[in-house]
N, C-alpha and C positions, 0 to 999 in steps of 0.2 A: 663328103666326109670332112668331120671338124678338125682343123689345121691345130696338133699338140700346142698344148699350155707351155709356153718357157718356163725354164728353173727361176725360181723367184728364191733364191737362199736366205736367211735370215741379216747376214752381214751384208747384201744384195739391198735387202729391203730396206735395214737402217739406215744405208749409205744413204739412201733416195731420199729417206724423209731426211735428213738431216740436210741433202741438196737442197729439198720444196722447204722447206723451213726456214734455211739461208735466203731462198730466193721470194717467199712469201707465197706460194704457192701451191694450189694443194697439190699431194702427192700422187694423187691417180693422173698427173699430166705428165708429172717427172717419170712415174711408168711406163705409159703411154710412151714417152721420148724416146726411152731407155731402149722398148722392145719393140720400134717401130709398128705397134698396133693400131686397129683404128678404136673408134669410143667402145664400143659393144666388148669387142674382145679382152680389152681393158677393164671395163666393168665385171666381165666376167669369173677375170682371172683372180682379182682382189676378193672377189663377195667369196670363191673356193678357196680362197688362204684364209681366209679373215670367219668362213664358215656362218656369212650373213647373206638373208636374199637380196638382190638386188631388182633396182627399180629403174628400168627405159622409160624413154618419153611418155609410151601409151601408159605405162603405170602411175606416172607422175600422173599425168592430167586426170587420174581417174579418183585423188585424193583433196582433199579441202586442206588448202593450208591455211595454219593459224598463226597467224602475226600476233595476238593476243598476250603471251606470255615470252616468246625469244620473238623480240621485233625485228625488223629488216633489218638496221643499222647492224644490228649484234649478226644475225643471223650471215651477212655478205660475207662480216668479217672472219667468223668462223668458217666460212664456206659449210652450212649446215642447215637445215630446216624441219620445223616442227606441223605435221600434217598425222588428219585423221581419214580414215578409210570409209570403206562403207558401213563397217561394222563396230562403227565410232571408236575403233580402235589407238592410240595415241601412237605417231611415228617417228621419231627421229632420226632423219635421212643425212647421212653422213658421206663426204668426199675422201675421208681417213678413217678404215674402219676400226686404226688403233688410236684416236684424237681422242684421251682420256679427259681430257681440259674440257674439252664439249660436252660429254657426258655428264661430268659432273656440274658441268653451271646448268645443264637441262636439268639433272635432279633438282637442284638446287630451285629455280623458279620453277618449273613446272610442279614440283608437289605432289605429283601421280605417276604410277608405272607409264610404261614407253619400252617399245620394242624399236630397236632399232636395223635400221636398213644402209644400203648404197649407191649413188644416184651417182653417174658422169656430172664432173664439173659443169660441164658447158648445159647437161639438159636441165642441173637447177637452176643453172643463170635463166635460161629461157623460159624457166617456169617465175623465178621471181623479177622478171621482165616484166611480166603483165600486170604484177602490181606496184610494180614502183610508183606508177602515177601518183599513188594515194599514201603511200606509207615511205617513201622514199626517205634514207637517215633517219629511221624514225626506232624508239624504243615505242612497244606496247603497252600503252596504260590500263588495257583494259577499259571499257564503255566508254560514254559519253564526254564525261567530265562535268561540272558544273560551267554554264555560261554566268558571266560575270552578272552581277544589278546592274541595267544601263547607265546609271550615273554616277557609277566607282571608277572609271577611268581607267580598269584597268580590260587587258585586253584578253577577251576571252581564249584559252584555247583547250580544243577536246579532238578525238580520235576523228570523230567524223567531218568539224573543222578545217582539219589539215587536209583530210584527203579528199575535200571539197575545194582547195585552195587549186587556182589554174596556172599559180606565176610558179616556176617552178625556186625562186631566190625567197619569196615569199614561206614558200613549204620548207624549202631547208632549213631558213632562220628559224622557222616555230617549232621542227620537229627538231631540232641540238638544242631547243630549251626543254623537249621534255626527255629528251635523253639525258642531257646534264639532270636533270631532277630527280629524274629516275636511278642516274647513278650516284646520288648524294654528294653533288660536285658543287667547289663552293665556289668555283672562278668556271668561267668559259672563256678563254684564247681565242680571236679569230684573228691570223694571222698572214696579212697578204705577202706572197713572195713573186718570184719570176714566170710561175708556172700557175698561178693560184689562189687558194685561198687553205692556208692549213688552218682545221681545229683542232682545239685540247681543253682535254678537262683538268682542271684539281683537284685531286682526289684526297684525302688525308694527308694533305701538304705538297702533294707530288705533282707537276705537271706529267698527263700521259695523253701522247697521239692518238687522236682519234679518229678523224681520217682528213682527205685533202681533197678539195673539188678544183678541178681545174677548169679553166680560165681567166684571166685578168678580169675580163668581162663580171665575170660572177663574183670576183671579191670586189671588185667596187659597187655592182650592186647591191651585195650583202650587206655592206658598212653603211649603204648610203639607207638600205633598209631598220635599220638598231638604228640610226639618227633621227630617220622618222618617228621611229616608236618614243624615241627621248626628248623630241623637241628640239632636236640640232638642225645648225645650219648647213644643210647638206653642199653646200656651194662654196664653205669655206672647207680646205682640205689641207692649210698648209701651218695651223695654229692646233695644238691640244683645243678639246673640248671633253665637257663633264655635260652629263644626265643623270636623268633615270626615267624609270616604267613599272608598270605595274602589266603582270600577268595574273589569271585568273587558272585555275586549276585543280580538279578535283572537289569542288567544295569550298579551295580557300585563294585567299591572294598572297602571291609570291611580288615581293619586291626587287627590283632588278639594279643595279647601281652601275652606269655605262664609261669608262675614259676611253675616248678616241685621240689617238696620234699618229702623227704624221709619222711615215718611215721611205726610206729607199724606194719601194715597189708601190707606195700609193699609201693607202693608212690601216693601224689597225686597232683594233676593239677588243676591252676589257671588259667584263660582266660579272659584275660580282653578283650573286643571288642572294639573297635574304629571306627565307624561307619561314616567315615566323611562327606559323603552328606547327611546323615540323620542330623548331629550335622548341618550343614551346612543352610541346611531349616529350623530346629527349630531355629537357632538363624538369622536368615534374620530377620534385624529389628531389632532388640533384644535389647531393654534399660534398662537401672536398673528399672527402673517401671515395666519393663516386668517381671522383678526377682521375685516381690513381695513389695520391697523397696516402703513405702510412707511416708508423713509428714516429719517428721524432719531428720528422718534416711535418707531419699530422698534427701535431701535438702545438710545434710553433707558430704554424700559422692561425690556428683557433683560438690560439693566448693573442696574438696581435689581432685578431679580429672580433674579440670579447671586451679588449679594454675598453674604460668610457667614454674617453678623449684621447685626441693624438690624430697621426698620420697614417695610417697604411698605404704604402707605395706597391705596387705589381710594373714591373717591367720584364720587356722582353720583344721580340719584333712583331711584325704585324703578321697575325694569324696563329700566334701561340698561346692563344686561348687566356687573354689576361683578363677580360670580361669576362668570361665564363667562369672564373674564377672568384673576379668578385662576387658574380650573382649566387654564387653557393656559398661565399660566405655569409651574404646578407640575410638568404634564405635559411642560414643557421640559427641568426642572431633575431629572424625575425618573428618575436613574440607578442606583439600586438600593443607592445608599453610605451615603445619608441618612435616619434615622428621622423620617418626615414624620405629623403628626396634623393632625388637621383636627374644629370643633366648630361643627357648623352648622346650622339652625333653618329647611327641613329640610334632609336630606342630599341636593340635586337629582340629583348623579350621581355612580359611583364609580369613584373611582381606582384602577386597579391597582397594588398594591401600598402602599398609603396607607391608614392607622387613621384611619377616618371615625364620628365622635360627634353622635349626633344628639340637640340639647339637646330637655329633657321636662321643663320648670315644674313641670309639675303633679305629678312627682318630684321635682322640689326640684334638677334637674339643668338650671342655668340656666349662660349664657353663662361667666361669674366662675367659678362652682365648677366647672363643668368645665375652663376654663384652667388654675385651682389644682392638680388632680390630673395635667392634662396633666405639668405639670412634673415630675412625678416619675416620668413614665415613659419618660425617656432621649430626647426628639427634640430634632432638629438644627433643624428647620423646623415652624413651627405656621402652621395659619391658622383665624382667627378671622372665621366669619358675617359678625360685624358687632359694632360696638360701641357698644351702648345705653345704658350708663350709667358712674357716674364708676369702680364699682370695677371693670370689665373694661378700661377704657381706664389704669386705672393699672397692672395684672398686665400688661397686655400691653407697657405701655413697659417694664415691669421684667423682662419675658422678652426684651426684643430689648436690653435694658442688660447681661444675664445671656448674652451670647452666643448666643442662638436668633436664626436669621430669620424674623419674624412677617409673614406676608399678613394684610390684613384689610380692613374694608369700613366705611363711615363718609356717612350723608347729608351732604352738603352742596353746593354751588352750584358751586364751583370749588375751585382748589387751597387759594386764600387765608383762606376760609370754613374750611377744615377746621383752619386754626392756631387759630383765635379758639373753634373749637365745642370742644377737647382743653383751652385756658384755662381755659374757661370751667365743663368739667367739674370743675375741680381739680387737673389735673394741671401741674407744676411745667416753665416754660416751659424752665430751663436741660436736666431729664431727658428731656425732650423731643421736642428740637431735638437733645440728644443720640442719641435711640435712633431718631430719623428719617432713613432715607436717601434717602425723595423721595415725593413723590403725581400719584397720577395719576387725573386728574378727565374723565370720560368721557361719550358719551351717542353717540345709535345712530340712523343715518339712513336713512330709504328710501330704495332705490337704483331710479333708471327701471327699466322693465318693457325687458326688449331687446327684445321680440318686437312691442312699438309704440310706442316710445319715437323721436320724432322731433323733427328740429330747431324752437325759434321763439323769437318774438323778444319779451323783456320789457319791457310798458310801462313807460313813462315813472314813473307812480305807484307799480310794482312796486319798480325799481331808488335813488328816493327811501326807499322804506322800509325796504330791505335798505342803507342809507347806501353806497349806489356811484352813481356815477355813468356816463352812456356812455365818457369818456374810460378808466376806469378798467375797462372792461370788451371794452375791443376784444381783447383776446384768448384770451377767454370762449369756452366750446363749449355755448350753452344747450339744451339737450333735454330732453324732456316727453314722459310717455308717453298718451296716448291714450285707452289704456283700453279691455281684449281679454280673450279667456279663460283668457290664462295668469296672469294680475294678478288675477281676479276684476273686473274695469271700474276699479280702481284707480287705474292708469299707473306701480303701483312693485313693483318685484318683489327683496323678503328686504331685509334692512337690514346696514350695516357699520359699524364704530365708528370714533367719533373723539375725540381726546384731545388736554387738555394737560398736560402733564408738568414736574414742578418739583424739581429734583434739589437736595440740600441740599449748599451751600456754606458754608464756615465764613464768608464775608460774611452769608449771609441768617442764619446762625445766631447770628449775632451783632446783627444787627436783633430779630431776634423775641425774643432774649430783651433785648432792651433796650427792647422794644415802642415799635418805631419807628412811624410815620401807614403805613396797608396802602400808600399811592402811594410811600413809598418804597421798601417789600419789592418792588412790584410792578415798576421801575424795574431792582431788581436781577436778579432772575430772567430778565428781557427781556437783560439783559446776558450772561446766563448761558446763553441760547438758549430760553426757554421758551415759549412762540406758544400763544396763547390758541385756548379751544374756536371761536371764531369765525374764525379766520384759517384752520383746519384744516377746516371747514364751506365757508368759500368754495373752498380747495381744491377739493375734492371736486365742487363747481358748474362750475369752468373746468375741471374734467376732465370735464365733461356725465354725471358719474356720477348727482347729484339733483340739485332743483330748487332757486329762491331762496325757494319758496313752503314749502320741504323745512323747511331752513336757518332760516328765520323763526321757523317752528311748534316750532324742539327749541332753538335757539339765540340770544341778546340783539345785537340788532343794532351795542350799543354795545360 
């Protein structure tokens, strides 16, 4: 006789998940603890509340799991897995039968109905034991992949690849590059500590944990592996080093851009990815409308990127989309009449019909000497990377004084910052002020997840920080996403920019070069319509596009 099911009460059961939750594990063990059961009993007692069949060992092994679409790496981390039957039927076998997050990223990649079930923790560990060998941290690409042309240099990797690789430091460096790819991440973290090796991805600006392999052992093998692929000296470890690599994938090549330094626990590794026919399809088309850009902000920057001479500055930090920016300008203006060059450090995408230079130091082909030559080969419009030092920031006022329209790119904080960093180079405030026709200082915000993005209402403490108050915010649309499978558990889903824009008056130019206190220039510019990154940020909040927690984390309250 079957020993009675315990009372499983609903405020019983929340408590539990919200324990396995705290503690990162699944909740049929927190059960399991709760009612001193063994696995069977456990399993039993979930699949009767939860009113799902449940699946033992012998059931397990008697299904084909597909890695195909939820890969290992995703699938551990859910504690979940996607298996068909005998009757090709599609399964997704769940450790939580109320794990609503899982559900919905299975809709989400999978594309096809799916009945789902509930397996003991430990029997899917033991089912996806057996194939870790092959797919271990691995996201599924689906087939082969394309092997690279033997003399592209770049290094092949495909599904069958990896899980033919026998080292197993070997298979984890390849498969966190197709997981990163897979998740549209534009940095990979490999970060050695005491216990390790932690990764992370960046995802739409965010760094997010993605898992941690332990041993010392395997982070210095790891780092000493991305040295190998870079052409690093694996023997030095106690100097920064730069690389790159070329990976091969799917058909196309992904370039990889590597910094390793030295830290506390041994070294670690940056990766940036370059993905250029991925960047290449996202931006076909691509206007400053497509950015995010509307109304007046819209309106300003297509007047400073239509004039026929002068300067265009874009500033803003690294990773806030100031390239991308230019390249939908240019692709605005680009009507087949204009000799357009471009000299950039690297080339991220290409223009049709646009002479694209990719500066090479280490040929002696840096920013300066390739503008020098620019000029002598007939263009109308140039854009310039970025401008690092004093002598490309003086060619380039003297190319936009010389009748060229120069794009270009410039770190700084805001528009205001970018007159004092151009001073300060050396460059002569009247030439300037002359060859400037305006800046546009930028940065890039996540935007809610629509698929669980819903209304709520911000504390008291929230709205003190973000300097509003309720009066000031009664006609606010606050929404917040939640956190589902199309976001990754996020709540924000792609990001859009936002600007402020400072168009040059013969007032403001008449300040700066008489280097007036910045609270005066800044007095005038407001006069002249210019609305700071923060007024354009709240924007974006009373239109429930992001958050004020968004706003906070890219933008100064003040």
């Amino acid at each position: 006789m079957n020993a009675p099911q315990p009372a499983l009460t609903p405020a019983t059961l929340a408590s539990l998940r919200e324990q396995a939750r705290a503690a990162g594990q699944p909740v049929m063990l927190r059960v399991q603890e709760q009612f001193g059961l063994d696995a069977e009993a456990t399993l039993d007692l979930l699949a009767a509340h939860s009113h799902q069949p449940a699946f033992d060992m012998a059931a397990l092994n008697a299904l084909t799991v597909d890695f195909s679409q939820l890969g290992f790496n995703e699938a551990a981390r859910r504690h979940c897995l996607v298996a068909q039957d005998a009757e090709a039927r599609t399964w997704l076998l769940l450790t939580d039968p109320w794990d609503s997050a899982s559900r919905a990223y299975a809709a989400h990649v999978l594309g096809v109905p799916f009945n789902t079930g509930l397996a003991h923790p430990a029997d899917l560990a033991a089912l996806m034991a057996r194939h870790e060998e092959g797919l271990r941290a691995m996201e599924g690409m689906g087939g082969g992949g394309a092997q690279a042309a033997p003399d592209s240099g770049a290094e092949a990797l495909s599904f069958a690849s990896i899980a033919e690789d026998t080292s197993p430091v070997v298979r984890l460096v390849r498969s966190t590059l197709y997981d990163a790819l897979k998740a549209g991440a534009s940095d990979i973290h490999l970060e050695t500590d005491a216990h390790g090796l932690t990764v992370k991805y960046r995802i739409d600006g965010v760094l997010s944990h993605i898992a941690h392999a332990a041993g010392v052992d395997v982070a210095e093998q790891a780092i000493s592996r991305i040295k190998v692929m870079s052409e690093l000296d694996i023997a030095e470890r106690r100097v920064p080093q730069d690389g790159r690599f070329k990976v091969a994938i799917q058909g196309r090549e992904v370039d990889v851009r590597v910094s390793v330094m030295p830290s506390v626990f041994g070294e670690d590794a940056v990766l940036r990815i370059l993905d250029r026919q991925a960047l290449s399809e996202e931006l076909a088309g691509l206007t400053l409308e497509g950015l995010g850009y509307a109304g007046a902000q819209l309106a300003r920057i297509r007047k400073l990127a239509a004039e026929p001479y002068g300067m265009l500055l874009v500033t803003g930090p690294t990773g806030s989309g100031k390239t991308t920016t230019l390249y939908a300008a240019i692709s605005e203006i680009n009507h087949g009449r204009d000799k357009i060059i471009t000299i950039e450090d690297p080339v991220e995408y290409q223009l049709p019909g646009v002479l694209q230079i990719p500066v090479n130091e280490k040929k002696g082909l840096t920013f300066a000497r390739g503008l020098r030559s620019i000029l002598r080969h007939d263009p109308d419009k140039i854009m310039v990377g970025e401008i690092r030092d004093a002598d490309t920031a003086q060619i380039a006022v003297q190319s936009a004084l010389t009748g060229h329209l120069v794009f270009t790119t410039v770190h700084a904080n805001n528009v205001f910052d970018v007159i004092g960093r151009f001073i300060h180079m050396g460059v002569d405030p009247y030439s300037f002020v002359s060859a400037l026709n305006g800046i546009v200082a930028q940065r890039l915000l996540r935007i809610n997840c629509p698929h669980c993005a819903a209304p709520v209402e911000p504390s008291a403490e929230l709205l003190e920080l973000s300097g509003l108050t309720p009066e000031k915010t009664r006609d606010y649309t606050f929404l917040q996403g939640s956190g589902c499978g199309h976001c990754r558990g996020s709540g924000y889903k792609g990001r859009r920019a936002i600007a402020e824009t400072l168009l040059l008056t013969d007032e403001l130019r008449e300040l700066i070069v008489a280097r007036a206190p910045i609270g005066q220039i800044k007095e005038a510019a407001q006069r002249g319509g210019t609305r700071t990154l923060r007024d354009a940020a709240l924007a974006r909040v009373k239109a429930g596009d992001t958050t004020l927690e968004e706003i906070n984390r890219v933008t100064l309250a003040v």
